[in-house]
N, C-alpha and C positions, 0 to 999 in steps of 0.2 A: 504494500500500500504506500507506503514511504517513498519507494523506489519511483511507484509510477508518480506522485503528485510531485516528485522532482523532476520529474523529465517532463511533465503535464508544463511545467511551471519554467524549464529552461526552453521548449519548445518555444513557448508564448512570450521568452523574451528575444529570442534571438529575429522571430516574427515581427514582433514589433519593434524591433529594433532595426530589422531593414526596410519597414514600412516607413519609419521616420527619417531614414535616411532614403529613400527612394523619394520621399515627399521635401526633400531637400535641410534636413535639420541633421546637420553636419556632428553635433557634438554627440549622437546618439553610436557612435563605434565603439566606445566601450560597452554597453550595454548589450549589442549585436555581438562581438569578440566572445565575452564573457558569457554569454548562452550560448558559443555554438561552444564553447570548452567545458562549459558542463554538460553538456548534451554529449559530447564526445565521451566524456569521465565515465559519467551512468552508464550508459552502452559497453564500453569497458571495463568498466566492473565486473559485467557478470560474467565476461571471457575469463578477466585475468583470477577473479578467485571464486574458481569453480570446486565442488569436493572433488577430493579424489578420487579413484578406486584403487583398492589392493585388497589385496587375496590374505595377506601377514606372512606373506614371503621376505628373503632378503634380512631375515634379522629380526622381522617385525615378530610381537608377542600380542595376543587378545588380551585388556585389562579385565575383561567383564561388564565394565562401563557399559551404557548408552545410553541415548536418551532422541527425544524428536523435534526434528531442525522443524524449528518455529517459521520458517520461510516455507517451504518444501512439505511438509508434514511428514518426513522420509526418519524410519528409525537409522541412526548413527550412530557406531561402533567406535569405540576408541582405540590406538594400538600402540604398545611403545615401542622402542627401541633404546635398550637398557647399555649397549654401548655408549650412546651420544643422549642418552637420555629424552627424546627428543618423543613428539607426539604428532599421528598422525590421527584424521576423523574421514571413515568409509560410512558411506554408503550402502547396504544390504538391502 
């Protein structure tokens, strides 16, 4: 919900931001700049942090943990890795 009313909301300015400068009101490029780079970010988001998947190969260990992504409503696994101490969250 979050996600879209921000994209709802940089849409609408980067729109109106070249509606005002189409209509000749010069000082309106930051406004346009600045929505199209949050329109870009959001869109981006959800490429660059997506869940993983793994199997708990390569080292990985099942904590027992999970719980359900509040986003997705998808049950999510926790896994560690006791070398580098380090924590992964799948998908099942």
């Amino acid at each position: 919900m979050l996600r879209a009313t921000l994209l709802g909301f940089a849409v609408f300015m980067t729109c109106a931001g070249l509606v005002c400068l189409l209509a000749g009101f010069k000082p309106a490029w930051p406004i346009t700049i600045w929505g199209a780079i949050l329109v870009a970010a959001v869109l981006c988001e959800r490429w660059r942090y997506r869940p993983r998947e793994d199997d708990g190969s390569d080292g990985w260990q099942k904590t027992g943990e999970q719980f359900v992504d509040p986003e997705s409503g998808k049950l999510v696994h926790v896994l560690y890795r006791p070398e580098t101490g380090e924590r992964r969250y799948t998908v099942n």
